[in-house]
C-alpha positions in Angstrom: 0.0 0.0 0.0 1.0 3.5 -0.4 0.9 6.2 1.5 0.7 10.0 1.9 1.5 12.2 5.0 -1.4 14.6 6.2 0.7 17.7 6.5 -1.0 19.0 9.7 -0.9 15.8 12.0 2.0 13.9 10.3 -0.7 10.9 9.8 0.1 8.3 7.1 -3.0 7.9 5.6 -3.0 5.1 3.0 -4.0 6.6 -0.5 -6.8 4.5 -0.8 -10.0 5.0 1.7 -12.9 2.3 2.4 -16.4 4.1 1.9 -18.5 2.8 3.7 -22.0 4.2 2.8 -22.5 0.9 -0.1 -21.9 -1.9 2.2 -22.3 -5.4 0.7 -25.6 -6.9 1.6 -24.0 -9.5 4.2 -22.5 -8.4 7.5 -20.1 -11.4 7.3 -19.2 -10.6 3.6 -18.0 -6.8 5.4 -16.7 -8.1 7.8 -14.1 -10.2 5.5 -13.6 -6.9 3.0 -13.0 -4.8 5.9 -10.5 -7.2 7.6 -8.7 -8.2 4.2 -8.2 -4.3 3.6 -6.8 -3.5 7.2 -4.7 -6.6 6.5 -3.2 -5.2 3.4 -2.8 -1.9 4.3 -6.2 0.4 4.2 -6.3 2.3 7.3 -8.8 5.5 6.4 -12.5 4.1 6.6 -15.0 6.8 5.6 -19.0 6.4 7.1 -21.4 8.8 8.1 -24.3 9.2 10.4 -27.0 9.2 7.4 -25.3 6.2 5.7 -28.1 3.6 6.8 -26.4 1.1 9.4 -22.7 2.0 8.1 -21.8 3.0 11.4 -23.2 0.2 13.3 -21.8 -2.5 11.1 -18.1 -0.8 10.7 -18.2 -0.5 14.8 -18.6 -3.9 14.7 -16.0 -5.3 12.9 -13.4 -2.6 14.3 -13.8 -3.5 18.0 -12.7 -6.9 17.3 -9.1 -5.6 17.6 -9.1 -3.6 14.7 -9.5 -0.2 16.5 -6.3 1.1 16.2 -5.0 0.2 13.6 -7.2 2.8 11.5 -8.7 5.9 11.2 -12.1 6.6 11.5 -14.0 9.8 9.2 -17.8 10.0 9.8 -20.0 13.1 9.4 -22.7 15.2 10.7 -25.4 16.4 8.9 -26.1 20.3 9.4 -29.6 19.8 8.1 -30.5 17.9 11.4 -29.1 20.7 13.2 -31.8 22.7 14.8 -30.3 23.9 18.0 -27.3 23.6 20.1 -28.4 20.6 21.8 -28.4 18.5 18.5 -24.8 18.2 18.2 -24.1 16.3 20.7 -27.7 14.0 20.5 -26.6 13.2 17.2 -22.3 12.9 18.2 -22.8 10.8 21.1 -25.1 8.6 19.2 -22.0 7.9 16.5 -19.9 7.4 19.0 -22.1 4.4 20.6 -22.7 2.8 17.1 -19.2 3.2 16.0 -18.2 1.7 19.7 -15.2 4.2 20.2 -14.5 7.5 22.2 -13.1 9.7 19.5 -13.4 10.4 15.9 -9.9 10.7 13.9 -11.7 12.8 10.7 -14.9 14.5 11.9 -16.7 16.2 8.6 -19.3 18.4 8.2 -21.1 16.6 5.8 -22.6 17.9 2.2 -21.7 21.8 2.5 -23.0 23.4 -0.6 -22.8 26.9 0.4 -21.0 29.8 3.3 -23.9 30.2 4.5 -24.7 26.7 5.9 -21.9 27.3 7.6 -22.6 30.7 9.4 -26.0 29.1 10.3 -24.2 26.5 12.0 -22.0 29.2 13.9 -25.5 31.0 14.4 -26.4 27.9 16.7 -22.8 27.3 18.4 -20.6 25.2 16.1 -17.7 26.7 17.1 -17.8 26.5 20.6 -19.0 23.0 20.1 -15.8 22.0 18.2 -13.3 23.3 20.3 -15.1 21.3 23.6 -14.9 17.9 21.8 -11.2 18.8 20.4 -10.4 19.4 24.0 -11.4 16.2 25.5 -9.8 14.2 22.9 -13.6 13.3 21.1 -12.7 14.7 17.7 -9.3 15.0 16.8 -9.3 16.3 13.5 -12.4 18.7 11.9 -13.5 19.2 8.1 -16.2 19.4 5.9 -16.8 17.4 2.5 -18.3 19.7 -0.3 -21.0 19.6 -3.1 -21.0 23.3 -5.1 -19.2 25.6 -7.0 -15.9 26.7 -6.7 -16.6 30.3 -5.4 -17.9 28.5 -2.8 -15.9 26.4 -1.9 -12.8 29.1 -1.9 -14.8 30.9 0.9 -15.4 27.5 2.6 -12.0 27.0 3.3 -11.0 30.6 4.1 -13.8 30.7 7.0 -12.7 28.4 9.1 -9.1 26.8 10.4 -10.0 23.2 8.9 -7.7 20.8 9.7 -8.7 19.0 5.9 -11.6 18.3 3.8 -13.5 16.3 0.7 -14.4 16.8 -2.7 -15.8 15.1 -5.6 -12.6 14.9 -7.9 -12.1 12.5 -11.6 -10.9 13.5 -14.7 -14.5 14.3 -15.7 -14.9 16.5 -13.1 -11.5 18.4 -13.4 -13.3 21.5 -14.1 -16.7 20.8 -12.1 -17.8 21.7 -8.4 -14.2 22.2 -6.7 -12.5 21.3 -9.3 -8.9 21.3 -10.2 -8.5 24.9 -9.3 -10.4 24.3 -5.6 -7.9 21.1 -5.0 -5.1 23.0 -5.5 -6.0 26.3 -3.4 -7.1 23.9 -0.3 -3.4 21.8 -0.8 -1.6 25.6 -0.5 -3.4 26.0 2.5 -1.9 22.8 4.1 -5.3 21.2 3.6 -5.0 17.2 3.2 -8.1 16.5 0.5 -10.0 13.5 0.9 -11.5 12.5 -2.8 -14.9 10.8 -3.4 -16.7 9.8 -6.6 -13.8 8.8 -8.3 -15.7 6.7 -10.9 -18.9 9.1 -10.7 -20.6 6.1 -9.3 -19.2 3.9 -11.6 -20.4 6.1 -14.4 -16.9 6.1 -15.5 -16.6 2.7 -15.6 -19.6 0.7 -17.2 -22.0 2.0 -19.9 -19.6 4.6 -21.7 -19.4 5.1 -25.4 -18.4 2.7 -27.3 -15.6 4.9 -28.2 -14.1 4.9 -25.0 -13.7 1.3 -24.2 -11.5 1.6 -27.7 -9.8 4.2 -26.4 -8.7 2.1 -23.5 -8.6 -0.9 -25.6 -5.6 0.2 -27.6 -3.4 1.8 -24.8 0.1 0.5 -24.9 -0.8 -0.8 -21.3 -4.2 -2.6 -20.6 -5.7 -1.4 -17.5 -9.5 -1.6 -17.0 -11.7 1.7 -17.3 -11.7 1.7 -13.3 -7.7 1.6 -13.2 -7.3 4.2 -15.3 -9.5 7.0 -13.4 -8.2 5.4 -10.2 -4.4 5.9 -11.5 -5.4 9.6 -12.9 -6.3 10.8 -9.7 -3.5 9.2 -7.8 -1.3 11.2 -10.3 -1.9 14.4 -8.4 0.0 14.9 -5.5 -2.3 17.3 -3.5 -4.6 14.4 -2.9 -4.3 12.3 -0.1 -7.4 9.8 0.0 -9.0 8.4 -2.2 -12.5 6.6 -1.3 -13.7 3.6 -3.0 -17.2 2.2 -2.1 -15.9 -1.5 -2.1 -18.3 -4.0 -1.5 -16.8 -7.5 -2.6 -13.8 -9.0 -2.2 -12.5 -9.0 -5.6 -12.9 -5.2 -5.7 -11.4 -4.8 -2.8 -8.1 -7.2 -4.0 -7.6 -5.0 -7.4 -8.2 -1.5 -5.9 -5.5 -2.4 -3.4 -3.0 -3.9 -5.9 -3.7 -0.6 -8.3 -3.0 1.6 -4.9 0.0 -0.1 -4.3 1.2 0.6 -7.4 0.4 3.8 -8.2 2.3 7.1 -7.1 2.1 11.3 -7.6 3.6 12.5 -10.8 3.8 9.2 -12.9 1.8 10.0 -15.7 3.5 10.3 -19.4 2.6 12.0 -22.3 1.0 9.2 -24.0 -1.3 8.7 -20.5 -2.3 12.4 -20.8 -3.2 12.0 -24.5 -5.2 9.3 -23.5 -7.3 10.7 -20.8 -7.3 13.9 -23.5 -8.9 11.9 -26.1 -11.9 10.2 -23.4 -12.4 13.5 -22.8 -13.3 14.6 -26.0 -15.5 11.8 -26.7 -17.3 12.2 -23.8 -17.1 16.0 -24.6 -19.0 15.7 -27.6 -22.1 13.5 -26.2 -22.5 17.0 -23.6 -24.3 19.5 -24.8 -23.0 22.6 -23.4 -19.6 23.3 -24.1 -19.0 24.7 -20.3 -15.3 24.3 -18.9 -16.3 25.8 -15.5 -14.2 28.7 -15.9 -16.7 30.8 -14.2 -15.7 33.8 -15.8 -19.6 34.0 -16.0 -20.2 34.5 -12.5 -21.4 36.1 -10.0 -24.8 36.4 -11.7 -27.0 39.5 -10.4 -29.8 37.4 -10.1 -27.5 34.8 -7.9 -27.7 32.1 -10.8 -24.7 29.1 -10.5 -24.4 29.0 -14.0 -21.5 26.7 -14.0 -23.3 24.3 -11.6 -26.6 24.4 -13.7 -24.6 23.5 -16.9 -22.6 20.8 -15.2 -26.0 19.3 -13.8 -27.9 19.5 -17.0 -25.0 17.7 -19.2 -24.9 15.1 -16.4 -27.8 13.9 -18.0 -25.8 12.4 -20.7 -23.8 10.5 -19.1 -25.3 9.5 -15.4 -29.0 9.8 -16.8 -31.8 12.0 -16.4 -32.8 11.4 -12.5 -29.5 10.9 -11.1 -28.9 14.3 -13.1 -32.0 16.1 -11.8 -31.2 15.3 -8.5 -28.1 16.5 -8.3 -29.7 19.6 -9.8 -31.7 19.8 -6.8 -29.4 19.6 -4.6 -26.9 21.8 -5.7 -29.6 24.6 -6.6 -31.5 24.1 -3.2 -29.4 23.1 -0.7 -28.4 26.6 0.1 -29.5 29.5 1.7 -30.6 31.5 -1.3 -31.6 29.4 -4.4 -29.3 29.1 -7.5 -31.5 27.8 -10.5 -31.3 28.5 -14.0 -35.1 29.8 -14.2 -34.0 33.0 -12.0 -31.7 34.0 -14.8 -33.6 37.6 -15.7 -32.1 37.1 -19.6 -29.5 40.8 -18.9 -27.0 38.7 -20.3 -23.9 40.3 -18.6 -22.6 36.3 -18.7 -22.2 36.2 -22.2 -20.0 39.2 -22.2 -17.3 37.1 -20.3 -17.8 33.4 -22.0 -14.3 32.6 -23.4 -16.2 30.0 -25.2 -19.0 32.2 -26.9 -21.8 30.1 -25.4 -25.3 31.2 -25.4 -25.6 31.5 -21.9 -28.9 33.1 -21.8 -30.7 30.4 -24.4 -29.2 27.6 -22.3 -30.3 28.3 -19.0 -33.5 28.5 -20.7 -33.1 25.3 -21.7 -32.0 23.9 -18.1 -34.6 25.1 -16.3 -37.2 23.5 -19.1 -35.5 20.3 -18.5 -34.2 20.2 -14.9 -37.5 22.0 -13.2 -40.5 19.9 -13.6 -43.5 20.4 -11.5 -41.6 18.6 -8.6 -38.7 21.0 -8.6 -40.1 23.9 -6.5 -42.3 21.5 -4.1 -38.8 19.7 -3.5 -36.9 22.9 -3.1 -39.5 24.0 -0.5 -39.3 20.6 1.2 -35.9 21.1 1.7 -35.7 24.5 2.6 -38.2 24.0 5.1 -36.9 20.9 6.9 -33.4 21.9 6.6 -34.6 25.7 7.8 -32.6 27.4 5.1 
């Protein structure tokens, strides 16, 4: 297995994480994938609170000796935050399921926006945090993020976070975070934690045709999943990276591809082929966005970037995984970011290095993304998670 240091703490974290939120449907069957991955190295195992009986099961198998030998990450969810009191109901409770006294990598799970944030300083965060660092409880404090990179800049500039997650493959280079994001949290000392490296597996079954060829005639054979797997590994400012592992088999080759993969390997025939999947994927999405956002800010507070990247998801991941993502991303925020606010100025167009019709597009994402369930769902949302 290999290994990267987390540049605050010294930890050796190995380079690939166990996610834990797609367990395999038999305890026993876990138990022998979590075991087998200690045993050959793994020692980051990633859960959260929402993540039904993740906790409970991974408690389980670690207090069989295995304890110590890892480090835990699990979450809280801010939308179950309603007052001060929560924290802890919802803390303590992770503790018992996860049958330990501390938390090595304590997120704040699914920040879209700064202004979750400052609602959760509103009820006490901060005064929270520093208790449990204190007595030992949580020893290191992050957040893992779904939004644009604006966002995401001012997430990490609020706060002294000791690291923190991001969706990161070479689809997404440009998306969310993105390139740019990983970069400006690894200047800042940040280690980054990286989920959705196959998008789901998006990026590994069901592509075009075109790509499997692609693949097919690389002077190395590696399977689709290798390949993103190995792209990601290539940057050094990542530290983890999660795979949702749930059989044995998958376990064995993502352990065998992390132990032979390392920063700055790539050649120029590897970037030309990553280069050319690109553009075939490229061409079956139907806004030419790069997530530039030279676009942005909009006056009317549309995330232009975030609605295109959303709405050509529907290509490739399919219309409802698309839409709700769209959802999500749009609502899951203080003030909403959808495409149907856009009031046609078309100050955005002026900026477009690509020329795109910014305007006529957002037209088109709203048409296709907000159906008659988008603003019940955004209300539902806003209303139970008091945004």
């Amino acid at each position: 297995m290999n290994y990267r240091v987390n540049p605050k703490n010294n930890d050796k974290l190995s380079i690939l994480g166990f996610g834990c939120m797609r367990f395999a449907k038999s305890e026993k069957e876990v138990e022998e994938q979590i075991i087998y991955a200690i045993e050959n190295g793994v020692n980051y195992f990633d859960t959260a609170y929402i993540y039904p009986n993740s906790e409970a099961i991974l408690g389980r198998v670690l207090a069989k000796g295995y304890r110590e030998r890892v480090k835990i990450a699990t979450k809280m969810p801010p939308y179950l935050i309603k007052k001060y009191e929560d924290f802890d109901k919802i803390f303590y409770q992770e503790l018992q399921r996860l049958q330990t006294d501390y938390i090595d990598y304590y997120f704040m799970h699914m920040l879209t926006d700064i202004n979750i944030w400052d609602r959760l300083i509103d009820i006490g965060i901060l005064k929270w945090i520093e208790e449990k660092k204190q007595k030992g409880q949580i020893i290191n404090i992050g957040f893992s993020y779904h939004g644009g990179r604006d966002e995401f800049i001012k997430l990490i500039d609020a706060y002294h976070w000791e690291f923190c997650m991001i969706q990161y493959n070479y689809l997404d280079e440009n998306n969310q975070a993105g390139k740019s994001g990983l970069k400006y949290a690894a200047a800042k000392g940040l280690p980054v934690m990286v989920m959705e490296p196959l998008r789901g597996g998006k990026l590994v079954t069901n592509l075009p045709r075109e790509v499997y060829h692609v693949w097919e005639k690389a002077y190395i054979k590696r399977s689709p999943a290798e390949w993103a797997f190995r792209w990601i590994w290539n940057h050094p400012e990542v530290t983890v990276v999660l795979s949702g592992m749930n059989s044995l088999e998958m376990v064995k080759e993502n352990i065998r591809v992390a132990s032979e993969s390392e920063a700055n390997s790539f050649t120029e025939d590897d970037e030309q082929l990553f280069s050319e999947v690109r553009r075939i994927l490229q061409e079956k999405i139907k806004i030419p966005c790069t997530g530039c956002n030279y676009c942005i800010p909009c006056p009317m507070g549309v995330d232009i970037p975030t609605c295109f990247s959303c709405y050509n998801d529907r290509e490739i991941e399919g219309k409802l995984s698309a839409i709700g993502k769209y959802i999500m991303q749009t609502s899951f925020k203080t003030k909403s970011h959808n495409a149907s606010l856009c009031s046609q100025c078309g100050k955005c167009e002026i900026h477009c290095p690509q020329k795109i019709a910014i305007r006529d597009e957002l037209t088109k994402v709203s048409k296709a993304m907000e159906g008659f369930y988008y603003k019940p769902a955004r209300y539902l949302i806003k209303r139970f998670m008091k945004l």
